[in-house]
ZABA-85401 format. One line per field, with one value per residue (C-alpha): x, y, z; residue number from 1; residue in one letter. Coordinates in pm, 1 decimal. Each point is the difference from the previous one (the first is absolute). Layout:
N
east = (X/...)
north = (Y/...)
up = (Z/...)
seq = (NUM/...)
type = (A/...)
// end
This chain:
365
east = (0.0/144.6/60.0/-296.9/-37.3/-172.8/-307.2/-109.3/-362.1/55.0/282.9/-227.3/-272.2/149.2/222.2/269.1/140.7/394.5/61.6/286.4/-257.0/-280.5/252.5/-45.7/-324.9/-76.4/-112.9/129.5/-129.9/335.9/47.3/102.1/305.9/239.2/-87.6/299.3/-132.6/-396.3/-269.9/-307.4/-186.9/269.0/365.1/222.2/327.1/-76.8/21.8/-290.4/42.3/-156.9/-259.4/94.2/275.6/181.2/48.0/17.3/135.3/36.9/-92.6/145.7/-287.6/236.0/-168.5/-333.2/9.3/-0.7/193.9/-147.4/139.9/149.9/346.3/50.3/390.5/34.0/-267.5/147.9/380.5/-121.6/-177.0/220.5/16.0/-352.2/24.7/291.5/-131.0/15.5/-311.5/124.0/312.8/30.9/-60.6/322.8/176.1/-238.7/91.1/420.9/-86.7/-168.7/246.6/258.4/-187.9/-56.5/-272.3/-68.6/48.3/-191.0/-35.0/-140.3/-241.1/-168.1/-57.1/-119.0/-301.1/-55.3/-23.8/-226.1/-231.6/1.4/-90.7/-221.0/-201.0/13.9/97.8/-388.6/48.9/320.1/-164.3/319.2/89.5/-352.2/106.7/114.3/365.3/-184.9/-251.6/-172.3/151.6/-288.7/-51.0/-100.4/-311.2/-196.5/60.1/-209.0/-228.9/-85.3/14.6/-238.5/-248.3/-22.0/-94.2/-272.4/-95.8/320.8/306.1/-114.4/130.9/334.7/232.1/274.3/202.3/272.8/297.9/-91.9/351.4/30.9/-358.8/-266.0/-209.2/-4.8/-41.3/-329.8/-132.3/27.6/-168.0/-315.3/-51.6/-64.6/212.0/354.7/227.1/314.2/265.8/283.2/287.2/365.4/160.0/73.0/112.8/-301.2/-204.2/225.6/-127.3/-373.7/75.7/134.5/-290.7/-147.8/191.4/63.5/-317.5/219.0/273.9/358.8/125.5/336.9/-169.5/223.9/119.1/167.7/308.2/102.9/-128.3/-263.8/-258.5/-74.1/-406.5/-201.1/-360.1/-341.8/-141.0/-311.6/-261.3/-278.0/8.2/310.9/-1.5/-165.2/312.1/257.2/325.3/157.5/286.1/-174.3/45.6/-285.3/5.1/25.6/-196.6/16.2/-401.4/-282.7/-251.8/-269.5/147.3/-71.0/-287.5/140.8/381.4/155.0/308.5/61.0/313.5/109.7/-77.9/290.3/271.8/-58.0/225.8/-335.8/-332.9/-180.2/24.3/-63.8/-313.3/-24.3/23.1/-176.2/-284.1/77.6/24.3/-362.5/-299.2/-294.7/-87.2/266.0/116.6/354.4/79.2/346.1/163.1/329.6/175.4/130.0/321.4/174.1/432.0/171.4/173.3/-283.9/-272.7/157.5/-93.0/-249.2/-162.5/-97.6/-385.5/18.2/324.4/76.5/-137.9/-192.7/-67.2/-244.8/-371.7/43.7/248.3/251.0/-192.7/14.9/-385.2/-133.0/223.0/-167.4/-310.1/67.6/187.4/-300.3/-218.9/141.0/-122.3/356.0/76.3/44.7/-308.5/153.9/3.9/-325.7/-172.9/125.2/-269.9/30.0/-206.9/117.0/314.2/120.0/358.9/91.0/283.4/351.7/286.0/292.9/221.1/396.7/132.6/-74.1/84.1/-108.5/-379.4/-98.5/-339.7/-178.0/-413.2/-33.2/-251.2/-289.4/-240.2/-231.7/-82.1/-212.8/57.7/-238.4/-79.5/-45.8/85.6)
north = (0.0/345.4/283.8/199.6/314.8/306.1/17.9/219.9/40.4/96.0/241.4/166.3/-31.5/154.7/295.2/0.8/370.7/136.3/40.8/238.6/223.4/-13.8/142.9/297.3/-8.5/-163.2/-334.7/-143.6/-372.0/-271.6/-201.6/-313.0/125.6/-301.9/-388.6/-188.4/-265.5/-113.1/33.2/200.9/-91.4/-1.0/142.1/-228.0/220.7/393.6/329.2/270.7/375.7/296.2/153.6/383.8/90.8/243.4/-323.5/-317.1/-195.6/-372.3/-256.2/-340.4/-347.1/-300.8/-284.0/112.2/283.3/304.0/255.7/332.5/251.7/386.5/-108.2/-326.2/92.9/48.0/-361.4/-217.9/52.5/-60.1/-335.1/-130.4/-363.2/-53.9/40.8/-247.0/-207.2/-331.9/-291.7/-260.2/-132.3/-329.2/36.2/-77.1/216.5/316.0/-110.2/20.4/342.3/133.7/-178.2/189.4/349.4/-23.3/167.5/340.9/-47.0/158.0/-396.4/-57.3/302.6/-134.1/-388.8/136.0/213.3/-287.8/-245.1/203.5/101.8/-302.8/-165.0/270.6/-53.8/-297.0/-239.8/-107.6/-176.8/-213.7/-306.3/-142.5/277.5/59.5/228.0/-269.2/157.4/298.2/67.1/340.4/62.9/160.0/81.4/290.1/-212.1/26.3/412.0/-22.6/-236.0/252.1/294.3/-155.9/-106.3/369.6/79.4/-240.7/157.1/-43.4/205.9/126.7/-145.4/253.8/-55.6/92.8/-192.2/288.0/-162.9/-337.8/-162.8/-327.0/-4.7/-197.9/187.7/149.7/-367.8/-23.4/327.4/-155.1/-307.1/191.2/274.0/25.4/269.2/78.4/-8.6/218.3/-108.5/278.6/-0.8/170.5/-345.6/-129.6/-335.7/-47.6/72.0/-247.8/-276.9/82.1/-22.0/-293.4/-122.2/76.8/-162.6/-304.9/-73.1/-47.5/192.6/-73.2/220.9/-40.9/-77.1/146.6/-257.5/273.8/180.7/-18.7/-415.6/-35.1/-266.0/49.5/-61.2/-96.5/-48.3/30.4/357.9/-37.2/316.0/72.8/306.2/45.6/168.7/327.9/15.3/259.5/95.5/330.5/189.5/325.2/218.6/-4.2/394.2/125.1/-280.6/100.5/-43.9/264.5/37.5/-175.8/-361.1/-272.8/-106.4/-88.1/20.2/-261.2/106.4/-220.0/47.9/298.0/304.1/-16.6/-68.1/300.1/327.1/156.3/-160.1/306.0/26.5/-406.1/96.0/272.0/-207.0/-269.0/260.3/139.2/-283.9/-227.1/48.9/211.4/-219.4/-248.6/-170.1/12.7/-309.2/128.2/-192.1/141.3/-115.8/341.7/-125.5/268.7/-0.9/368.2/-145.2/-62.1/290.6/341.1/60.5/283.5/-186.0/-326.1/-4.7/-44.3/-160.8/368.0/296.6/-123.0/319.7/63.4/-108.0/-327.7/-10.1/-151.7/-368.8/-43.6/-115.3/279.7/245.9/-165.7/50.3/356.6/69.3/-176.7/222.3/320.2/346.5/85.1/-345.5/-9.2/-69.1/-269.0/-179.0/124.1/-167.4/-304.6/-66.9/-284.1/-268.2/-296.5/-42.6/-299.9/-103.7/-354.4/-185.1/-114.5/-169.4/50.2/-316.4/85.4/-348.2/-344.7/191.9/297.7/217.2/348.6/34.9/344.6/86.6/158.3/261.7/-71.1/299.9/-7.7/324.4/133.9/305.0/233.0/231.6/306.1/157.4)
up = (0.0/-79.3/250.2/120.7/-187.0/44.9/-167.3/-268.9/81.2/352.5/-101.3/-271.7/333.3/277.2/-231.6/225.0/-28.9/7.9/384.8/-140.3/-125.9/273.2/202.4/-138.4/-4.8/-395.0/-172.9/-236.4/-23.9/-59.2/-329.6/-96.0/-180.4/-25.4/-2.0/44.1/96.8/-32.5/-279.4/-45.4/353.2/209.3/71.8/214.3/-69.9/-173.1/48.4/119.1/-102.0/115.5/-308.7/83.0/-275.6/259.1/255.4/-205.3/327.1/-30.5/240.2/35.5/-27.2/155.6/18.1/-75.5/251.8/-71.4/172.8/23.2/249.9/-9.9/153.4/-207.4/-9.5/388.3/-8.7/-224.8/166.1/364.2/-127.2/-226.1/171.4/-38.9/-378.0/-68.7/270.5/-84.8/100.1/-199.2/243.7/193.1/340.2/97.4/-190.1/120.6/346.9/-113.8/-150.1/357.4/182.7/-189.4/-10.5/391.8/211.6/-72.4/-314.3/-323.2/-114.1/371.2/52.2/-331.6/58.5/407.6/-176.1/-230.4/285.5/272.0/-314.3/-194.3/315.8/113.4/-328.3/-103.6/312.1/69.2/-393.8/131.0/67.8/156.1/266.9/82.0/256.8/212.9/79.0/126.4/203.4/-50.6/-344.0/-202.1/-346.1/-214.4/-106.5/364.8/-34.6/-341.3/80.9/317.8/-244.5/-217.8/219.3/90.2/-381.3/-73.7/-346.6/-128.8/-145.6/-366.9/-342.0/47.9/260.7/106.9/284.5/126.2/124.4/-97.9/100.4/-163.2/-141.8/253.2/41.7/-339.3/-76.5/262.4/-175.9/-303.7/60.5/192.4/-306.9/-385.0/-85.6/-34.7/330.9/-4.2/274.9/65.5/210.7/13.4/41.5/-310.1/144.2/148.9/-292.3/-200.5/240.3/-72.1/-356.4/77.7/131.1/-298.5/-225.3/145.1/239.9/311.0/186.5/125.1/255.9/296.2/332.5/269.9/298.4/184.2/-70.1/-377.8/-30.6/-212.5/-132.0/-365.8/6.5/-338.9/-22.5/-208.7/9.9/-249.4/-36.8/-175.3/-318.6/-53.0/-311.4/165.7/238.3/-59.4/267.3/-66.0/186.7/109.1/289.4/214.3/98.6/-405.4/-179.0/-394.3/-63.1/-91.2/273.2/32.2/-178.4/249.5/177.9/319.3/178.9/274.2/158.4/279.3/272.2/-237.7/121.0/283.9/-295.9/-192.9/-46.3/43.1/133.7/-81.3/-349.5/-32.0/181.9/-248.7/-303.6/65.5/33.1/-318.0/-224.1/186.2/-203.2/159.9/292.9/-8.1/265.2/163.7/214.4/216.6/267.3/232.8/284.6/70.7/7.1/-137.3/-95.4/24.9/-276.9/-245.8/146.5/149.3/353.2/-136.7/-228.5/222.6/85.1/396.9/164.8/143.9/121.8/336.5/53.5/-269.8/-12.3/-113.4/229.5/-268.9/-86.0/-340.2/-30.3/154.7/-196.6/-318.8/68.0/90.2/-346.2/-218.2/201.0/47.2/-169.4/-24.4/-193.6/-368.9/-171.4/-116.5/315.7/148.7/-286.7/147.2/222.1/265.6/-0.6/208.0/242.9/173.5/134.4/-111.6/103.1/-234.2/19.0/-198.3/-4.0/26.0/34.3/183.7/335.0/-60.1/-116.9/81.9/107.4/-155.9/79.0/-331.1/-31.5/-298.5/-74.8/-294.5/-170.8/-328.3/-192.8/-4.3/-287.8/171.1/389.1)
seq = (1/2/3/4/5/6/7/8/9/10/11/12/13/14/15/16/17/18/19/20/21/22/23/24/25/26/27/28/29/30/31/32/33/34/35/36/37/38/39/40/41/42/43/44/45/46/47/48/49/50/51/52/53/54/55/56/57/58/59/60/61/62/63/64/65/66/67/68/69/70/71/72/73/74/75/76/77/78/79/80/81/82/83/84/85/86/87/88/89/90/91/92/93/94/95/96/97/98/99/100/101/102/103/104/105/106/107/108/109/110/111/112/113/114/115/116/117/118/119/120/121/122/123/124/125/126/127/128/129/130/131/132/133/134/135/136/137/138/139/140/141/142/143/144/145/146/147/148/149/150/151/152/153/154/155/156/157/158/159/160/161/162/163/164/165/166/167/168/169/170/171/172/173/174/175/176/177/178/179/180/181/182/183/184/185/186/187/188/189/190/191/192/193/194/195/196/197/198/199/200/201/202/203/204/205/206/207/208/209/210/211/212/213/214/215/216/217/218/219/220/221/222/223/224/225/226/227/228/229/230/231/232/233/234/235/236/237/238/239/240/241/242/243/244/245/246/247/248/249/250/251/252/253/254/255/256/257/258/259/260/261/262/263/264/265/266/267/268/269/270/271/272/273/274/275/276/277/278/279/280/281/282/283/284/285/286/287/288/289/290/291/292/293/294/295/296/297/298/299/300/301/302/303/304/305/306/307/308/309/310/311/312/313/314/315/316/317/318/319/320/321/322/323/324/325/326/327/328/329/330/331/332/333/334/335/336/337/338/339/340/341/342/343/344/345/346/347/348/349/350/351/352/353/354/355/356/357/358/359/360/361/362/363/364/365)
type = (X/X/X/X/X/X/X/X/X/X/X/X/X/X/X/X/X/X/X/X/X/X/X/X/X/X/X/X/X/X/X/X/X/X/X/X/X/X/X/X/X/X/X/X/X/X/X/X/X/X/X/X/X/X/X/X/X/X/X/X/X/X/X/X/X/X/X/X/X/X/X/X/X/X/X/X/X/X/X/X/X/X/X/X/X/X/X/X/X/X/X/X/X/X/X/X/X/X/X/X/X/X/X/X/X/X/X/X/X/X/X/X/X/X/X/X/X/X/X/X/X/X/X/X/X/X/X/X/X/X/X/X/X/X/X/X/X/X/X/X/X/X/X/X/X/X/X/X/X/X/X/X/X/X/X/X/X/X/X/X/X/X/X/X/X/X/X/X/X/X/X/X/X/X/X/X/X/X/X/X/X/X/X/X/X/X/X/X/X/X/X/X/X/X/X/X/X/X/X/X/X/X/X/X/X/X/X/X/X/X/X/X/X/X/X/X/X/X/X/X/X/X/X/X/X/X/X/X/X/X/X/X/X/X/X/X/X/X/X/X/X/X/X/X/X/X/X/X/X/X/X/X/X/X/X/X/X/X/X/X/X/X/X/X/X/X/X/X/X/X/X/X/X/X/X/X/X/X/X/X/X/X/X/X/X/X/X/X/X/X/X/X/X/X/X/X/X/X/X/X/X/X/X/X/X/X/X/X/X/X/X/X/X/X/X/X/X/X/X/X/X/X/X/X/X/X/X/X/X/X/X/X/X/X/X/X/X/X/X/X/X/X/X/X/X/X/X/X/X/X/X/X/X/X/X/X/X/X/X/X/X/X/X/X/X)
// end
């Protein structure tokens, strides 16, 4: 079977615009300007250029995902390993390579995310490890499951799942809708599993022991509707879509991993339909090294009113007159705090009560 490729009728659907130029404020809708490698429905390998004849910038597709963001120079050097990563080594010899490249390592930051999210995805389909090494170890399944039981009418024939990681519950969304699903994420690795997925119906992932030993881990992964599936590299504060596109927006365990939560709130108000729905989940776990002290959403400032918890200082922001309208069209409609547990190794989870609000865009104030 050949690689997964982007697909022609969802590109042509969702008009993905130059993020150079929205960021001053234009749009200019992408084109397909270079198949390398592909045919007239899909690109695996190509090229996608910007339509305004003053900007013309080019944007990579690498194995069927597109790669549409402002800094793709300052991107594509700080990711480099996850592009000539390679997923077709023995397990032994990916073992001799870590052992070599030692902890701390570019080669060992990568296969840690792929174990805790592989796991944290897809660990509930390993019919082997069925938990069993683990008690407590959860996966991102039971937070969706909760999410939609909260949205009994469903998600819209236009989704997009923000942050999608290596595709679940893009997957889930997939198999519950009848439109097009777009996953996005700004790790490229972790989209390349997903389209892995894809391709091959099951995935293969490094399961960390503890330390830098791993167990290489194969198994089925089947879903339903594929072909409306799509995995982009976006960035989840500055997507590059008109307003208005999709239908409904999950971003779940994002918001804390964001240069800036506000304008992902922002955006995902801009681009939902007229009384779409937004299904958002956060630990409030928030990293001075991803999110700027200023910009977190609680986690400081006990002296305010919300007296710095992060749920309470969302519900202010959605709901303040001084708020953007954005956001105040964002109107709440269901909150509950669910637990999940990340799995770090055999000895080893951390244990997050993620918090899941539902809202709907409203057309007018």
């Amino acid at each position: 079977m050949e690689v997964s490729a982007i697909n022609h009728t969802h590109f042509q659907t969702l008009k993905p615009l130059c993020p150079v130029c929205r960021l001053t404020a234009l749009e200019f809708p992408l084109e397909i300007g270079r198949v390398i490698k592909g045919n007239a429905d899909e690109v695996t390998e190509g090229i996608l250029v910007c339509s305004n004849e003053h900007c013309r910038s080019e944007f990579p597709v690498i194995d069927g995902i597109p790669i549409i963001l402002a800094n793709l120079r300052s991107y594509v050097s700080q990711n480099f390993l996850s592009f000539i990563f390679r997923n077709d080594l023995s397990a032994a010899i990916e073992s001799l390579l870590g052992d070599c490249a030692g902890p701390g390592s570019a080669f060992d930051s990568l296969r840690q995310h792929l174990s805790t999210y592989c796991f944290a995805h897809y660990g509930d389909l390993d019919a082997e490890e069925l938990f069993s090494r683990q008690s407590g170890a959860g996966t991102i399944n039971g937070l969706f499951k909760k999410s939609m039981a909260l949205v009994p009418e469903g998600l819209g024939d236009c989704i997009v799942d923000i942050g999608c990681s290596v595709g679940r519950t893009t997957f889930e969304l997939a198999s519950q809708s009848d439109g097009l699903v777009l996953g996005i994420d700004l790790n490229f690795g972790m989209l390349k599993v997903a389209k892995d997925i894809v391709n091959k119906g099951r995935i293969t992932y490094p399961l960390r022991r503890e330390g830098i030993v791993y167990e290489r881990r194969s198994f089925p992964a089947d879903f339903k509707n594929l072909n409306r599936i799509d995995f982009w590299v976006c960035d989840a504060a500055a997507l590059p879509f008109e307003g208005e596109v999709f239908s409904s927006a999950v971003s779940f365990n994002v918001l804390d991993c964001l240069w800036s939560p506000n304008e992902h709130l922002r955006e995902i108000s801009r681009i939902l339909q007229p009384q779409g729905k937004a299904v958002i989940s956060t630990p409030f776990d928030w990293s001075v090294n991803v999110t700027p002290v200023e910009s977190w959403l609680g986690g400081h400032s006990q002296r305010a009113p919300h007296e710095g918890l992060g749920s309470s200082f969302l519900r202010a922001l959605l709901s303040s007159e001084n708020s953007p309208d954005e956001l105040r069209r964002l109107q709440i409609l269901q909150e509950e705090d669910v637990s999940w547990n990340l799995r770090l190794h055999d000895r080893s989870l951390m244990q997050y009560l993620t918090h899941l609000i539902i809202l709907r865009k409203n057309v007018s104030l």
